[in-house]
RODO-2510 file (C-alpha; in nm, 4 decimals, decimal comma):
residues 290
     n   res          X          Y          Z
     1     x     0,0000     0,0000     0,0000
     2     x     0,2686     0,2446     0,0775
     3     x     0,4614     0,1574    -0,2832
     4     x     0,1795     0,2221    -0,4504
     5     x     0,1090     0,6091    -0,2303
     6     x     0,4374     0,6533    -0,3505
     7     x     0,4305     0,5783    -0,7103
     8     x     0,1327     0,8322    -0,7193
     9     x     0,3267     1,1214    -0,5229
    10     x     0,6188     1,0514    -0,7818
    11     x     0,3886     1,0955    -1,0942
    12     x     0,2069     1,3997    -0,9654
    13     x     0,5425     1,5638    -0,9095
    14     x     0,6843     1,4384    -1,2453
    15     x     0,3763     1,6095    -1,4125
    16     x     0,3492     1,9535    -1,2093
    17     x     0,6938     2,0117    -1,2273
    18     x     0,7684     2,1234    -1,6181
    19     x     0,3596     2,2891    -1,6138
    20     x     0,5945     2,5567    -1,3121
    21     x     0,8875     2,5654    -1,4826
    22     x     0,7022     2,6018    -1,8119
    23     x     0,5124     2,9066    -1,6932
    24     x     0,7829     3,0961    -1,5245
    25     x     0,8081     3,4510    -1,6793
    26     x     1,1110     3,5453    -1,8905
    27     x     1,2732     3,8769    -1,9216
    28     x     1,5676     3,9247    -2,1785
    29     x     1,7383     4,2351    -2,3438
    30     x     1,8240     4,2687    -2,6580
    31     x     2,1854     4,4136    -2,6111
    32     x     2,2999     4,4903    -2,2530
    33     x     2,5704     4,7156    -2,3644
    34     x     2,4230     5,0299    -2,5820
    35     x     2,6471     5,3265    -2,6824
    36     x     2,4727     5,6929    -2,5454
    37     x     2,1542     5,6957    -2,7191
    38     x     2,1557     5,4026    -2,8994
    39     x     1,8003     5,1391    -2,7980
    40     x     1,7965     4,8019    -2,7047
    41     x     1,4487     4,5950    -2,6639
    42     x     1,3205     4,4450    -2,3365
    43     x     1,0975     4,1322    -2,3876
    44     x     0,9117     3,9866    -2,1092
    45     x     0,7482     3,6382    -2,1732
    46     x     0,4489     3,5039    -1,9686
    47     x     0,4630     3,7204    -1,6788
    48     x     0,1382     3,7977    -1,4235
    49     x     0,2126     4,1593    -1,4365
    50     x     0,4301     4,3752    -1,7248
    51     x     0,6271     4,6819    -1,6819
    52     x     0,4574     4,9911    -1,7763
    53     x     0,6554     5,2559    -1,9801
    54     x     0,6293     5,4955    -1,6867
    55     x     0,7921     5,2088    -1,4908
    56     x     1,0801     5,1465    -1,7006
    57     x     1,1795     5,4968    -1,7184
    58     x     1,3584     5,5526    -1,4668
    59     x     1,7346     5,4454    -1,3084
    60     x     1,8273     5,6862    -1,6214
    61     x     1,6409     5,4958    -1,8465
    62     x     1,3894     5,5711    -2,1280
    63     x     1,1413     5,3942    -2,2645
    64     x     0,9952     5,4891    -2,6088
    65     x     0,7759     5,2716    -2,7068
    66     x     0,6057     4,9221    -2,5971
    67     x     0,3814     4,7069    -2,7709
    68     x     0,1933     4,3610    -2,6665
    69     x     0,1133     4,1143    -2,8371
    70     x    -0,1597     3,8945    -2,6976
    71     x    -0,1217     3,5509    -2,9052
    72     x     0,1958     3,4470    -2,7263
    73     x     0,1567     3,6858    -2,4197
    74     x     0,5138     3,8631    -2,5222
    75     x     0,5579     4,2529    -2,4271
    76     x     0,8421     4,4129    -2,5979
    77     x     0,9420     4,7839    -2,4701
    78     x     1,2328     4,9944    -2,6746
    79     x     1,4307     5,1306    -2,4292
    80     x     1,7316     5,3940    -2,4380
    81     x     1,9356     5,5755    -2,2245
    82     x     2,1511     5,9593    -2,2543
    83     x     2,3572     5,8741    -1,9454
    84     x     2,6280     5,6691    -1,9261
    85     x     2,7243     5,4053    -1,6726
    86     x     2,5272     5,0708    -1,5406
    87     x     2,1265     5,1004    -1,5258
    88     x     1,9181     4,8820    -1,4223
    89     x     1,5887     4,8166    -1,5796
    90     x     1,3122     4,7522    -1,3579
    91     x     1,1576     4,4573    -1,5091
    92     x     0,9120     4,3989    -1,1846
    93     x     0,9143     4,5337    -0,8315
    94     x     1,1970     4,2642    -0,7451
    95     x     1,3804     4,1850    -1,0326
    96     x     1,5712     4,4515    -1,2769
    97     x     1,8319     4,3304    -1,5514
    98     x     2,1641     4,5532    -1,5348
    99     x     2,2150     4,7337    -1,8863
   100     x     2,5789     4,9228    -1,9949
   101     x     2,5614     5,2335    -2,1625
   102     x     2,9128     5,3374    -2,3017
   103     x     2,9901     5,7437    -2,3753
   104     x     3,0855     5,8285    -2,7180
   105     x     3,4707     5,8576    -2,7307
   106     x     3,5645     6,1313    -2,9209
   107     x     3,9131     6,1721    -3,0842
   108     x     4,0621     6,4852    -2,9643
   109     x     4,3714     6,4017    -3,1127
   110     x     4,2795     6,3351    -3,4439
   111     x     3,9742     6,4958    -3,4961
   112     x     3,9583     6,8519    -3,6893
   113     x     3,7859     7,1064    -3,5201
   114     x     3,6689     7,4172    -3,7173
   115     x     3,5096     7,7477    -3,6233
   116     x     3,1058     7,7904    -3,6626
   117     x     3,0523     7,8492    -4,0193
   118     x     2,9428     8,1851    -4,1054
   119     x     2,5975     8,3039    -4,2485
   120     x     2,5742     8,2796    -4,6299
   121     x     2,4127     8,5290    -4,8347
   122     x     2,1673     8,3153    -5,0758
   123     x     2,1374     8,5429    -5,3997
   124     x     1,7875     8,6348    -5,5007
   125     x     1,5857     8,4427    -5,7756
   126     x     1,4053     8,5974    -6,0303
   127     x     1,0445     8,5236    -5,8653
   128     x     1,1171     8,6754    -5,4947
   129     x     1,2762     9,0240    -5,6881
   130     x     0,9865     9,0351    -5,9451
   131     x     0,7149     8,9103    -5,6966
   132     x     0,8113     9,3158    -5,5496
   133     x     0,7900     9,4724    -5,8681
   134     x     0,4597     9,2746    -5,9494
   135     x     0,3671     9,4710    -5,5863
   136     x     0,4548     9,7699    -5,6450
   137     x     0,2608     9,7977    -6,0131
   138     x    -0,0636     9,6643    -5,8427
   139     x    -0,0074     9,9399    -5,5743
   140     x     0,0931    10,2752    -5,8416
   141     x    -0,2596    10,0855    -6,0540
   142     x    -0,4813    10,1128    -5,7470
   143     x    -0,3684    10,4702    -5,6464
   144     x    -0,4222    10,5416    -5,9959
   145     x    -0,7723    10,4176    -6,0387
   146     x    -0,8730    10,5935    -5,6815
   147     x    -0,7391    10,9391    -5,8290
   148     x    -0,8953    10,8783    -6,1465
   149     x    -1,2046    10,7729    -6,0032
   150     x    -1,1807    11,0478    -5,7437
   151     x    -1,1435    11,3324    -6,0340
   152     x    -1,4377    11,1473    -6,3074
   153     x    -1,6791    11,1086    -6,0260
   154     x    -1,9038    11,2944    -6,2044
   155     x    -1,8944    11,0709    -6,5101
   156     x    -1,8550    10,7658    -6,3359
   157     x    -2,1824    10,8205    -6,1520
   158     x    -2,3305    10,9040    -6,5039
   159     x    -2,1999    10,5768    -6,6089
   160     x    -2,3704    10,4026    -6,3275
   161     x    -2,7169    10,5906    -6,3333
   162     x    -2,6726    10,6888    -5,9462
   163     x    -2,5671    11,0977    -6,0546
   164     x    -2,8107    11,3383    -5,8928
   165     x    -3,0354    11,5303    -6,1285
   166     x    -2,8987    11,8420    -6,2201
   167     x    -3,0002    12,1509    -6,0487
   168     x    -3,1948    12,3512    -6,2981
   169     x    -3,2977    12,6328    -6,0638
   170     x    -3,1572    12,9629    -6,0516
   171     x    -2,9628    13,1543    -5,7585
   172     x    -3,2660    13,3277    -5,6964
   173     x    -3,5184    12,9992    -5,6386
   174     x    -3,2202    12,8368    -5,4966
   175     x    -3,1782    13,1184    -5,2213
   176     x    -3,5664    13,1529    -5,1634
   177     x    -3,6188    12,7766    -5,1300
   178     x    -3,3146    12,7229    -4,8715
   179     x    -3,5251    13,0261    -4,6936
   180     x    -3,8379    12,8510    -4,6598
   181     x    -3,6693    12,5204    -4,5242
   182     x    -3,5128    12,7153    -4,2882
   183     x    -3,8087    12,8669    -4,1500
   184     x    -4,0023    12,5822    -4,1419
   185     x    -3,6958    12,4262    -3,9621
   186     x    -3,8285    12,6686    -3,6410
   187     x    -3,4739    12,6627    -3,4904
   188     x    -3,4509    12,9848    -3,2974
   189     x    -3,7961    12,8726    -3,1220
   190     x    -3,6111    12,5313    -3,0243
   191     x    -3,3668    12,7869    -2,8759
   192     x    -3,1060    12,7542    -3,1441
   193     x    -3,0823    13,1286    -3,2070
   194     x    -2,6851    13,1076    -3,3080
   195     x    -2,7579    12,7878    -3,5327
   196     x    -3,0605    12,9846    -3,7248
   197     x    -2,8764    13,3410    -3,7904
   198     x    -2,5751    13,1686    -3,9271
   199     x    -2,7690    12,9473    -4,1657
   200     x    -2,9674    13,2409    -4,2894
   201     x    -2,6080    13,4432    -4,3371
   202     x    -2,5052    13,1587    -4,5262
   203     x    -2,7931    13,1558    -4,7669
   204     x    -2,7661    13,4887    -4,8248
   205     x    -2,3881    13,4799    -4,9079
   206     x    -2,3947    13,2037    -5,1560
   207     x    -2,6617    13,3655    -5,3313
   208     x    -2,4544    13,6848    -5,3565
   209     x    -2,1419    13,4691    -5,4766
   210     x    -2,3320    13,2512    -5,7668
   211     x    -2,5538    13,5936    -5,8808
   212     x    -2,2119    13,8160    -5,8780
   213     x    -1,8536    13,8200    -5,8809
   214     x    -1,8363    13,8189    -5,5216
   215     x    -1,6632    13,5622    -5,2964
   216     x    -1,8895    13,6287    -4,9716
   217     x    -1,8422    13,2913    -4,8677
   218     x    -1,4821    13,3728    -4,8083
   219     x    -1,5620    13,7325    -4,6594
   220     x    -1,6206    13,9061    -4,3570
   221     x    -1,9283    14,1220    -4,3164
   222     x    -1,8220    14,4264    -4,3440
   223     x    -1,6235    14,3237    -4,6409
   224     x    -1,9661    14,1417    -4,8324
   225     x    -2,1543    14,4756    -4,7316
   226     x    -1,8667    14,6942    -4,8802
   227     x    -1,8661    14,5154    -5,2100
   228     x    -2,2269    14,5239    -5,2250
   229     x    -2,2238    14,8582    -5,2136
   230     x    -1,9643    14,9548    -5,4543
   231     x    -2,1170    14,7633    -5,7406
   232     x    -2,3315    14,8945    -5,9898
   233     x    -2,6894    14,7249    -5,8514
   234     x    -2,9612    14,9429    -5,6918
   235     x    -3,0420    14,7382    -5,4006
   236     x    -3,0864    14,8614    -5,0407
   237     x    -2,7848    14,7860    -4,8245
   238     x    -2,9380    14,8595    -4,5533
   239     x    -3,1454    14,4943    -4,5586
   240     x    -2,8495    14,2876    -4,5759
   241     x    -2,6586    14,5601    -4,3005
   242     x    -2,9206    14,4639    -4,0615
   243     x    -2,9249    14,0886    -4,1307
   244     x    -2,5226    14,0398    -4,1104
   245     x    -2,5484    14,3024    -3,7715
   246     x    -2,8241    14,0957    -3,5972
   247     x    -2,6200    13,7542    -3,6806
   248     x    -2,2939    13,9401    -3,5725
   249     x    -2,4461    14,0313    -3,2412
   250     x    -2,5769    13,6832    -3,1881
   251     x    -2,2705    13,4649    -3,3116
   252     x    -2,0268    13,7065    -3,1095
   253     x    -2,1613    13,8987    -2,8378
   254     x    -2,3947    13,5989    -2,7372
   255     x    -2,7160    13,8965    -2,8075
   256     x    -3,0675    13,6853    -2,7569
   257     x    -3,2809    13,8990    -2,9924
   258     x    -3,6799    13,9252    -2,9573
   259     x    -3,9071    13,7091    -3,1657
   260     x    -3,9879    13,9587    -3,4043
   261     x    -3,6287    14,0148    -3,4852
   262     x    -3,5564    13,6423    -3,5943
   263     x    -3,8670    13,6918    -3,8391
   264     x    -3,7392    14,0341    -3,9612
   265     x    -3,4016    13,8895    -4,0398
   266     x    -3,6110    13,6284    -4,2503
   267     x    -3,8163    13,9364    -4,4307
   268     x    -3,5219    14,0982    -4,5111
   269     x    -3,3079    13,8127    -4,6483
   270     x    -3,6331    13,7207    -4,9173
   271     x    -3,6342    14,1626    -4,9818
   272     x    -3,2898    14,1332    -5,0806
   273     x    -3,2459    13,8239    -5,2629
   274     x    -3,5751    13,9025    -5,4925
   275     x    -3,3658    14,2652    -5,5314
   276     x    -3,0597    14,1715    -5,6233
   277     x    -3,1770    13,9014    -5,8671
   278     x    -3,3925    14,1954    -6,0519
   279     x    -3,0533    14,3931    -6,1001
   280     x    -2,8778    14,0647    -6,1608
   281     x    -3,1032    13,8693    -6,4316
   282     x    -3,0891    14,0664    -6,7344
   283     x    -2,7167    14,0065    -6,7418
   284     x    -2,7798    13,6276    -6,6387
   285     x    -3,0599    13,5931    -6,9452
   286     x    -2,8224    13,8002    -7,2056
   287     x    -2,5482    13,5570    -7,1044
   288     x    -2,7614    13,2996    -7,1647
   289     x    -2,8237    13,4074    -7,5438
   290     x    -2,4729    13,4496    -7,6245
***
């Protein structure tokens, strides 16, 4: 009975025996002696746990990549190292396989050693110099077309069909009209006396300056009343006195005339522009005929 116990112990330990050593986990490197910054390859075989990358880089070691492959249960990691000396690479918690990394030897004696070579002018090709000029043509064309543009507006807008109608009206119904939107405009009631008086002034000097030779636009008062006055037209002065006085006061000494005064200033700006065109329009209409 005992032969026979022991014929059984020896057969179970005859058959468990190569399943252990069979399944033992195996860790090899490639090359255990790498120059600085060359790689070797870690493969572990069968093994419950494998080294992570973060794992493996460390001890001056670096691992760069790691693959697995799952049909024979292999892990192989690349692994380098920029530091010379003996490493050890952590292939589990308790077991590490020692890897020599050699410095590069460099021959001093032999070796030639030059200065930094200096910076070397490239010469320009024919598309970077004429890629400029092309540049600077497209900029002169464009300033071109805007001054061209800028001086035909007139004809450009004809070309288009967006030019205004042309003003057919004469000084006269230009003034008188510009008189009438101004009134109905009511300023100096809203309280903008200053506004008001120097809006009617400027009616009445630009229908002085397109009825005569006159530049009132560009005058003072007292110089527009002294031209008036020395022409040959038999208007009465004394209208367009009052109206440039009464806008004087109000634009310069700040004067806040009554209410019948702003509509006095209106009477006699209509008084004198209806006069003046009477002395003016004979010579407009003979001009005309010519």
């Amino acid at each position: 009975m005992k032969k026979r116990l022991h014929i059984l112990l020896l057969l179970a330990a005859t058959t468990v025996l190569p399943t252990r050593v069979a399944a033992q986990a195996v860790a090899t490197l490639s090359a255990d002696t790498i120059v600085l910054g060359d790689q070797t390859v870690l493969t572990v075989h069968l093994a419950r746990t494998y080294p992570s990358t973060d794992m493996l880089s460390s001890n001056g070691i670096v691992a760069i990549s790691q693959q697995f492959d799952t049909a024979t249960h292999t892990q192989q990691t690349v692994l380098t190292s920029f530091e010379p000396g003996l490493h050890h690479v952590r292939v589990s918690p308790d077991d590490s396989l020692p890897l020599m990394v050699l410095d590069v030897e460099i021959d001093t004696a032999n070796a030639e050693i030059r200065d930094i070579a200096p910076i070397e002018q490239v010469p320009y090709t024919f598309w970077e110099v004429f890629r400029w000029v092309l540049l600077a043509l497209a900029v002169l064309a464009l300033a071109f077309l805007g001054w061209w543009l800028y001086t035909h507006r007139s004809r450009v807008q004809e070309l288009l069909g967006t030019a205004e109608p042309a003003d057919t009206r004469t000084p006269e119904e230009r003034a008188l009209d510009s008189l009438e939107a101004l009134r109905t405009q009511k300023l100096w009631q809203a309280g903008k006396v200053k506004e008001y008086h120097t809006e009617l002034t400027d009616i009445v000097r630009r229908f002085i300056e397109e009825s005569t030779s006159i530049r009132a636009t560009d005058m003072t008062s007292d110089e527009t009343l002294a031209e008036v006055e020395s022409g040959k037209w038999n208007v009465e002065s004394t209208l367009l006195r009052d109206i440039f006085s009464t806008a004087d006061l109000v634009k310069f000494a700040k004067s806040e005339p009554l209410p019948h005064e702003h509509d006095r200033s209106m009477a006699q700006a209509v008084d004198f522009v209806k006069q003046l065109w009477q002395q003016v329009k004979p010579q407009e209409e003979e001009a005309a005929h010519e």
